[in-house]
N, C-alpha and C positions, 0 to 999 in steps of 0.2 A: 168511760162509763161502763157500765154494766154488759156480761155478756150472757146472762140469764135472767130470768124474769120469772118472780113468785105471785103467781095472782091464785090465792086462794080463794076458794068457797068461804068469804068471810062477810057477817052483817058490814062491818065496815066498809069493806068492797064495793056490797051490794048497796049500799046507802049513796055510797058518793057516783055509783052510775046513775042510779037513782035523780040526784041533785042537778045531774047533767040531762034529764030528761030523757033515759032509757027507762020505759017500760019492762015489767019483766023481764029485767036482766039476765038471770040464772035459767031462763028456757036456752037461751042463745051462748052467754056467754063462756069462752075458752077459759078452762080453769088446769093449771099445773105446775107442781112446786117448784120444779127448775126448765122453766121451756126455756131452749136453747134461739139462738139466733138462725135462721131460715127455716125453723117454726110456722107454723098458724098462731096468731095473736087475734086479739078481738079491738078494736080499734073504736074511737070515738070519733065519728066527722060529721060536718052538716053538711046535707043537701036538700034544695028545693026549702030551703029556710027550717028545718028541720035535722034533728042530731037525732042520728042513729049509730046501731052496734052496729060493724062490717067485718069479716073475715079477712086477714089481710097476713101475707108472709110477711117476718118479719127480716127482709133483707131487701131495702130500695130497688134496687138494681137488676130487673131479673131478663133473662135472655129464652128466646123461645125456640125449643124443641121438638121432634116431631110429633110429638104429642101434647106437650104443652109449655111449662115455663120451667128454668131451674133458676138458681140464683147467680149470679153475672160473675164472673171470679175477680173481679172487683170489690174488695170488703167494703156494704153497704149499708151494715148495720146500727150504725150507730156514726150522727154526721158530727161533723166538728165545729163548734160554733165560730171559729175563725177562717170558715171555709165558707160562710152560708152568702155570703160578698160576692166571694168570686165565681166572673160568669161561665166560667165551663166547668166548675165544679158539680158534684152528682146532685147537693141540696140545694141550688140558688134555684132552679124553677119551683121545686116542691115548696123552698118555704116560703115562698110569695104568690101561692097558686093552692098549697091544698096539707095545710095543717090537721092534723089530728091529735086526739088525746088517747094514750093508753091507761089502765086504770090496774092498779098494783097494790097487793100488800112489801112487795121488795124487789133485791134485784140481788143478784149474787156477782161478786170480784173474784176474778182467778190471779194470785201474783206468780208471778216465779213460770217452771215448763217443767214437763215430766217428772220425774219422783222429788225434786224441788218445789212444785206448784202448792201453793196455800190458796184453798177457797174460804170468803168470806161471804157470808150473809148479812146482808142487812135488811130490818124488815122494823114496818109498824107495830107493833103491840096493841094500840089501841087506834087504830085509823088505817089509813089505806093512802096512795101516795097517785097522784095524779101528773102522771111523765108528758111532756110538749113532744111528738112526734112530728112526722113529716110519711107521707105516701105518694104512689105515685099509681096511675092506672095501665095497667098493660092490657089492651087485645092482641091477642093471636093472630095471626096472617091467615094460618089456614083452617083451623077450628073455628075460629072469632071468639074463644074462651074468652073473660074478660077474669081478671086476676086485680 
């Protein structure tokens, strides 16, 4: 899967957070043409029976610093759906504990490495693309930051 994410400033966008019961989307939400992987994303989850926007890195995995979180050198970005079974894998708690949606006009594919790499875009035209995520909540030991 993808290792960029195009969430434009688009009515489609905003329509289908909209549909998911975000008020006011565009106060809150994270908007850029190529956010990269251990990013800030804007996440869709319910809590207290209620779906809200949340602030969320986007890299599962994150390890805490003395000031706060980085992301775990573990690639955590994207889980494997023949992984989500196995129990010591990084997605078996998250995806039976605390699914999210992220909400996209695209996602960008890198093939190839260095002056060989082709990037590809793929994107909506007339709609916006609704991705099944997985998060996970970190507090801090010594800040109690919660991330």
């Amino acid at each position: 899967m993808c290792g960029r994410l195009n969430v434009s400033d688009d009515p489609f966008v905003t329509k289908l957070l909209e549909n998911l019961g975000i008020e006011n989307p565009r106060e809150t939400m994270h908007y850029g043409r190529m956010i990269r992987a251990t990013n800030v994303i804007s996440i869709v989850r319910e809590k207290n029976k209620k779906r809200q926007l949340d602030d969320a890195n986007w890299w599962l995995l994150q390890e805490p610093t003395a000031q706060g979180f980085k992301p775990s050198k573990y690639t955590s970005f994207n889980t494997r759906y023949d992984k989500l079974n196995t129990p010591r894998s990084a997605g078996f708690k998250a995806y039976r504990e605390s699914r999210c949606v992220i909400v996209a006009k695209g996602f960008g594919e890198t093939e190839g490495k260095g002056a060989n790499a082709r990037y590809y875009d793929f994107y909506v035209e007339q709609g916006a693309i609704a991705l099944g995520g997985l998060y996970r909540q970190w507090q801090h030991p010594n800040t109690q930051e919660t991330i």
